[in-house]
Every structure is written in C-alpha cells, then in structure tokens.
C-alpha positions in Angstrom: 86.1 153.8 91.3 89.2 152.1 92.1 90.0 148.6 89.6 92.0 145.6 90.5 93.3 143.8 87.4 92.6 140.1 86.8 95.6 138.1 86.1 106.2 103.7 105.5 110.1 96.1 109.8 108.1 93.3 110.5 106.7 92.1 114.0 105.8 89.2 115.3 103.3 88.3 117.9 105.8 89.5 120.5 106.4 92.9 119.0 102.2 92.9 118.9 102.6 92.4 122.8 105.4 94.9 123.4 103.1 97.2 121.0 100.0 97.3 123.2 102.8 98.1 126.1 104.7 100.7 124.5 101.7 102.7 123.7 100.6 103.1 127.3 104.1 104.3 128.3 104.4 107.0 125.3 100.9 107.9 125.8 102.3 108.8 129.2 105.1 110.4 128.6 103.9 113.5 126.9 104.8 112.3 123.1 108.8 112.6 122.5 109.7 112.3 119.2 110.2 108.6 117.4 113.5 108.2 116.3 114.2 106.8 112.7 114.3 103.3 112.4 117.6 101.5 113.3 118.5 98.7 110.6 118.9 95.3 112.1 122.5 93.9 112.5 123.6 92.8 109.0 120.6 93.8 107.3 121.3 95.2 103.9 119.0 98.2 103.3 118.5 98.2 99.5 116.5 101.9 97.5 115.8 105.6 98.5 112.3 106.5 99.1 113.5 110.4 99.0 114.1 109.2 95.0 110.8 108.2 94.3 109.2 111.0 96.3 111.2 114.0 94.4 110.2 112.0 91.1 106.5 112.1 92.0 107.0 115.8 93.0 108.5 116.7 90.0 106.1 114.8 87.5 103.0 116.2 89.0 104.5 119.8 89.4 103.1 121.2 86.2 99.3 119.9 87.1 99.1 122.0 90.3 101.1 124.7 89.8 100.5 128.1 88.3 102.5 131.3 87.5 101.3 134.8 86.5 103.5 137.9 86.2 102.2 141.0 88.1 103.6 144.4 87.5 106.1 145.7 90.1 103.4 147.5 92.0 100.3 145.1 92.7 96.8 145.6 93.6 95.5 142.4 90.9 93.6 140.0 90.9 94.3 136.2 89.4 92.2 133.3 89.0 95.0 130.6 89.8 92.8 127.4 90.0 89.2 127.3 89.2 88.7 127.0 93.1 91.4 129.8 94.3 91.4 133.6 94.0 94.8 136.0 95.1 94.5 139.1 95.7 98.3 140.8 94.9 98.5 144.1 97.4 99.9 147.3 95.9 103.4 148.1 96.4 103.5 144.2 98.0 107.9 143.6 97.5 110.1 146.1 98.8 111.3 148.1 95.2 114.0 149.7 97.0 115.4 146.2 97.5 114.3 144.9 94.9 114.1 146.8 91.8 111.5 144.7 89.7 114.1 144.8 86.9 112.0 142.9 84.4 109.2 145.4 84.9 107.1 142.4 86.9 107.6 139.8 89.5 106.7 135.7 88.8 104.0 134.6 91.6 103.5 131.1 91.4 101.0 129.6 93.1 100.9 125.5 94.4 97.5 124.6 94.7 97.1 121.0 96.8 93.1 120.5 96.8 92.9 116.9 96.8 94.1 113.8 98.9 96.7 112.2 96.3 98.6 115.7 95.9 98.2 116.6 99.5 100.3 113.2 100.0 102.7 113.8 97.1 103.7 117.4 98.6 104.5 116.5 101.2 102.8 118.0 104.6 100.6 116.3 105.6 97.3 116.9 107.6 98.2 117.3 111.3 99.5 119.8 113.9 101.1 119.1 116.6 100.1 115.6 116.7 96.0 116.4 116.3 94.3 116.0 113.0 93.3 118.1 110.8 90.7 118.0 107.8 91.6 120.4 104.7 90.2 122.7 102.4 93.5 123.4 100.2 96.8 123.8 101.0 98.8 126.5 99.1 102.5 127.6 98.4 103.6 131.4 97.5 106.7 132.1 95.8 107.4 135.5 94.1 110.5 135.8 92.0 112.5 138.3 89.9 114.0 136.4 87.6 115.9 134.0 89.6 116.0 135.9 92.5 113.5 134.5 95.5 111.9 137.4 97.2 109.9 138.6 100.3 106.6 140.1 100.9 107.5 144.0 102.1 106.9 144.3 105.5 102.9 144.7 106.7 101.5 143.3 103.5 99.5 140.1 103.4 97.8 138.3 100.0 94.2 138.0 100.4 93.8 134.4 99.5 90.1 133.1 98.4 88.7 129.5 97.8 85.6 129.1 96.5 83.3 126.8 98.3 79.5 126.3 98.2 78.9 124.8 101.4 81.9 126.5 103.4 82.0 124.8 107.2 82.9 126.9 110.2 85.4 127.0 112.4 88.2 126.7 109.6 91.5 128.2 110.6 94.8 129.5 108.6 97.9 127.5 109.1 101.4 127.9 108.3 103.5 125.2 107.2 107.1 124.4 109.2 108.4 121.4 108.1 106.1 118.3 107.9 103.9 119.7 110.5 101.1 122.9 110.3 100.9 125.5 113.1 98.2 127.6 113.8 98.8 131.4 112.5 97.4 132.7 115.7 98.1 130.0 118.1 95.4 129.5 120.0 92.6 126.7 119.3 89.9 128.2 120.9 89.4 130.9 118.2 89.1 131.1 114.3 88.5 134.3 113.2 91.2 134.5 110.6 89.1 132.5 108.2 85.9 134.2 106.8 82.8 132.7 105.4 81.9 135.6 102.6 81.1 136.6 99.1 82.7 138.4 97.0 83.0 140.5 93.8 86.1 141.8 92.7 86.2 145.1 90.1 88.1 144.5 87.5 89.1 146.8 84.1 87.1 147.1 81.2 88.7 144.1 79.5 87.5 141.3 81.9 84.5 140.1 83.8 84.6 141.2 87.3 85.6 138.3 89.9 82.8 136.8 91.6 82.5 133.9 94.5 81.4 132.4 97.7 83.6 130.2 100.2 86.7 131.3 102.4 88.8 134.4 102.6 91.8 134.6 104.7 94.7 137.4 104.5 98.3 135.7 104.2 102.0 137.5 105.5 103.8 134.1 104.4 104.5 133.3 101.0 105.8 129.4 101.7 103.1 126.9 102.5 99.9 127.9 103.7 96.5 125.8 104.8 92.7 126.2 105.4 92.0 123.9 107.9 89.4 122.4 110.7 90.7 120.2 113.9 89.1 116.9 114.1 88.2 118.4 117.8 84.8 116.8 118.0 86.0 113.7 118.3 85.9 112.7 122.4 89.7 111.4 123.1 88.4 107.7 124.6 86.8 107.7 120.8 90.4 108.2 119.2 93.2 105.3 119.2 96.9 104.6 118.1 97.4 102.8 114.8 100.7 100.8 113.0 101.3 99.3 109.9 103.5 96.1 109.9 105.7 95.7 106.8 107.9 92.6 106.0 112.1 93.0 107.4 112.9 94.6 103.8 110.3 98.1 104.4 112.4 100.3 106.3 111.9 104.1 106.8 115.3 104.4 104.5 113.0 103.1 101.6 109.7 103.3 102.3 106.5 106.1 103.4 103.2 105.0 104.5 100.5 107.1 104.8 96.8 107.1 106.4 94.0 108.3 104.4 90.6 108.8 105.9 88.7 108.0 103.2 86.2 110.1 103.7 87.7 113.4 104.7 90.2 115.4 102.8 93.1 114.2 105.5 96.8 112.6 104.9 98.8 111.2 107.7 101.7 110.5 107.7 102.9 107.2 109.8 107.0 107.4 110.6 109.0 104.4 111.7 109.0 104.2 115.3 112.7 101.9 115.9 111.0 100.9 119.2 108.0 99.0 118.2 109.7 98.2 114.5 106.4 99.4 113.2 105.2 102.6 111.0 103.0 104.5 113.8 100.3 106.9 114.1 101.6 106.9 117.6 99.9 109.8 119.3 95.8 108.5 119.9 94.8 110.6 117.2 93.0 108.7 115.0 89.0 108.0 115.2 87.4 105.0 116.0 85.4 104.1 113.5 86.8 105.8 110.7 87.2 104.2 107.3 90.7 104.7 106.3 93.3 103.5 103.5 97.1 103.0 104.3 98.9 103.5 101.4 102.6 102.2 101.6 105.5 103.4 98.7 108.8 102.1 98.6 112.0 102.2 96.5 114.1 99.3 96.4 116.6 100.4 93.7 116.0 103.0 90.7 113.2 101.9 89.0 112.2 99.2 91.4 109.2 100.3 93.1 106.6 98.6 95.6 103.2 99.3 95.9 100.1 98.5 98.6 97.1 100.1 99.2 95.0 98.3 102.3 91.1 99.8 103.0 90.4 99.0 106.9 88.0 100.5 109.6 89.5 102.0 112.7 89.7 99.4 115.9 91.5 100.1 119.4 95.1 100.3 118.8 95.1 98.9 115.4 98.1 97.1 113.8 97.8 96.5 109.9 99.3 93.9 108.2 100.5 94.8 104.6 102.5 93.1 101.9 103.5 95.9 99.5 104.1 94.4 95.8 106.2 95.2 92.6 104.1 97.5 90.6 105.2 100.0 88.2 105.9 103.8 88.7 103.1 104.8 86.4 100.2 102.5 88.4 101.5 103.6 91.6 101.7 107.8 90.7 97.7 107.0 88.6 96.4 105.8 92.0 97.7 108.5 94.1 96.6 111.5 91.8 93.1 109.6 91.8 92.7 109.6 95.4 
C-alpha cells in the first residue's frame, strides 16, 4: 500500500446631495475605477497608514503562519492549522532547476480563517466588485533556503479544510492584488470545490489523517481562497454605502473597512476624491445586513486613531465616524478578536 508522510474627508450636507447624485451616474457608467483621494489646497496631510498596516502584518505573522520542511520529492501530508490539511505532490519543484540543496524545501503556509486577519492581510472579500463570504484564505510559498521557487509544471497541492457543516456552491479563487478572481472563470459553475471525507495513510509512526469539509487542488502557490458569492441577494435588495471622516482622514493615512458582522466578509471601502467619502461604491452591499466599519489611521509614528461604528444597512448609506486616539495594542486586540 502506497504511504504519504504526515508533516479609510469630511462632507457636508452638500457633499450628502452630490452623494446620492454621483451614485446614479457611476452606477451607470459600468464602475471605472475611484481615483485616490486628492488633498485639499493647503491641507497638510500628517502619518502613513502603509506604516501601521506592515506593523500589524508583521506582529501577527507568527500566529497564522506555519512552515514544515518536506523532502526534495513530495507525496506528504501536513496538518498546518487544526482546520487545514496539504497534500505536498511527489516530485512537486522542478529538481533539475532546482536542486533541493539542503536535502528539503520550506513550505510555509498563511492561514487567514477569521475576520480580523482576513482584514490585517490584506485582500479582502470581493471580486470584481461582488461579495464574497469565506471559508479561509491561504498563502503558499516554497523556498530553498532563500531562494523562492515554483510549483513544476502540471502539479497542484491538494488543499483540505475541515468543516462540519460544509455549504455548497463554494468556489476556489486566486488572489491578484486586492481583488479575488475565480480559478475557472465562470460563475455559473463550482465544481472545483468538493464536499468529502477523507483519510489519508500515513507511516507507521503517526495516526492516519482523517476529516470532513472542502477539498480543492491548487497550481498557485501565492494567495488562494474558498469562497461563496453573496448571489442570492436580488440587486434592488443591495445598496452603495460611505463612511464620512473628519478633513484630517485621508486615504494617505487612513483604511476603513466593512465587516458583516455576521458572515466571515471584509470590505474594503477606498477614497473616492469625487464624493470626498470612503465608498463601497458599487451596490454591493445587502440591505439589511448588520455590519461594523472599522476605520485605522496613522497620523505620525506611534500616533494612531481608532473607530469601530456597528450600523444596519439602509439605501445608500453614509456613516458618520469620529475615529479617536487609542493605542496600537487596543486597536491590533480588537482586530484579532473580530
């Protein structure tokens, strides 16, 4: 029998008015992209939210990520997270490339299971501009030494998450920049997601691998997602929303973010310069959904602001937050418990 081995400046009520206006004519125009926010004339723009990000990045990096060595020819099995499963192939880098001159190659696994570290790595849960609820998003690497390397050509990691109530419909997405894009392409299928069981042989020194929830088969080894489209949800039940931060919150220094509060879903809101507003600007969001915006901002090292504002979705919502001074510590402790 063959063995696998275990191993987010301000409006006022005229902005408001110019809002509701503005939405109609991008909702018409097939959804261009927002530009970045233009600072006002004069207006000093004070921190780096890029700083605070890559230090929130970088502090939680060690909870969520995990690295096994595998021996230069695969076929192993790891129990990276006490939700996820790979599956290494045999013969998975290209040895006459890359010689495997340590004798094994570092995979290291990113595991993003959960709202706060979905939103702290970065991509969040839409593609091209519909929503998305997740399962867990993952990121591959495979190393030798220092040396970043490539799946060999035709091999895919079988990547499984263990779920007791698995839901259909769940799709595999690859990530390309901020955004997720289907690995197929085509909404109207999802069959590279299975609902299964399974039990994995292992050698005579460990248990065997046993589980029920998703299996999916990867070729990429950057970020990768199991996902469902919100595509249920009829469009006249789905709206724009904004977030209205003081003159000081500009996109140089400041994220927000849309959670639904009762899916696992981040949304990222950009500055549209237009409407001087941070924007879900695209009619994706529910009516009716309970949702928290969470804003962060950097006004200087070490000089952080902090808001987090619970609402329920209404027709071409605009939120009006105050973001405070609150310490790095509080503001990374709410985050992670999300």
């Amino acid at each position: 029998m063959n063995t696998t081995r275990i191993y987010r400046i301000k409006s006022r009520e005229m902005n408001k008015f110019f809002y509701l206006i503005g939405m109609i004519v991008m909702m018409m125009s097939c959804g261009k992209d927002i530009d970045e926010f233009i600072p006002r004339e004069n207006q000093e723009v004070v921190g780096d939210i890029s700083r605070l990000t890559s230090r929130l990045k970088e502090d939680i990096s060690g909870q969520i990520s995990y690295t096994v060595s595998v021996p230069c020819f695969g076929n192993q099995a790891f129990e990276v997270d006490k939700d996820v499963v790979i599956v290494i192939p045999y013969d998975f880098v290209d040895l006459t490339q890359n010689p495997c001159t340590n004798g094994f190659f570092d995979v290291t696994v990113t595991v993003c299971d959960k709202k706060g570290e979905i939103l702290i790595a970065g991509i969040p849960t839409t593609s091209e501009h519909k929503l998305l609820e997740s399962r867990v998003e993952l990121k591959l690497e495979i190393k030798d030494g220092d040396k970043q390397l490539k799946l060999a050509h035709g091999k895919k990691i079988r990547i499984l998450v263990n779920d007791s109530d698995p839901i259909d419909r769940m799709e595999l997405f690859y990530g390309q920049g901020t955004d997720w894009l289907q690995v197929d392409g085509d909404s109207a299928t999802w069959s590279n997601v299975a609902n299964r069981e399974w039990w994995i042989q292992t050698d005579s020194t460990a248990q065997a691998i046993t589980g029920f929830g998703y299996e999916c088969f990867s070729d990429s080894i950057d970020w990768i997602n199991i996902d469902v489209f919100f595509n249920t949800i009829p469009e006249d039940q789905r709206t724009p929303v904004c977030v209205d931060l003081p003159d000081e919150f500009t996109n140089t220094n400041t994220a927000v973010f849309m959670v639904l509060d009762d899916y696992n879903n981040i949304v990222n809101l950009p500055g549209d310069s237009s409407l001087m507003l941070f924007c879900e600007h695209y009619g994706a969001t529910p009516l009716g959904f309970n949702v928290t915006f969470i804003v962060v901002s950097e006004m200087g090292e070490n000089n952080y602001f902090f808001a987090a504002q619970h609402t329920t979705v209404t027709p071409n919502l605009i939120e009006t937050i105050v973001p405070v001074k609150t310490p790095y510590e509080e503001i990374k402790n709410y985050i992670m418990g999300l």
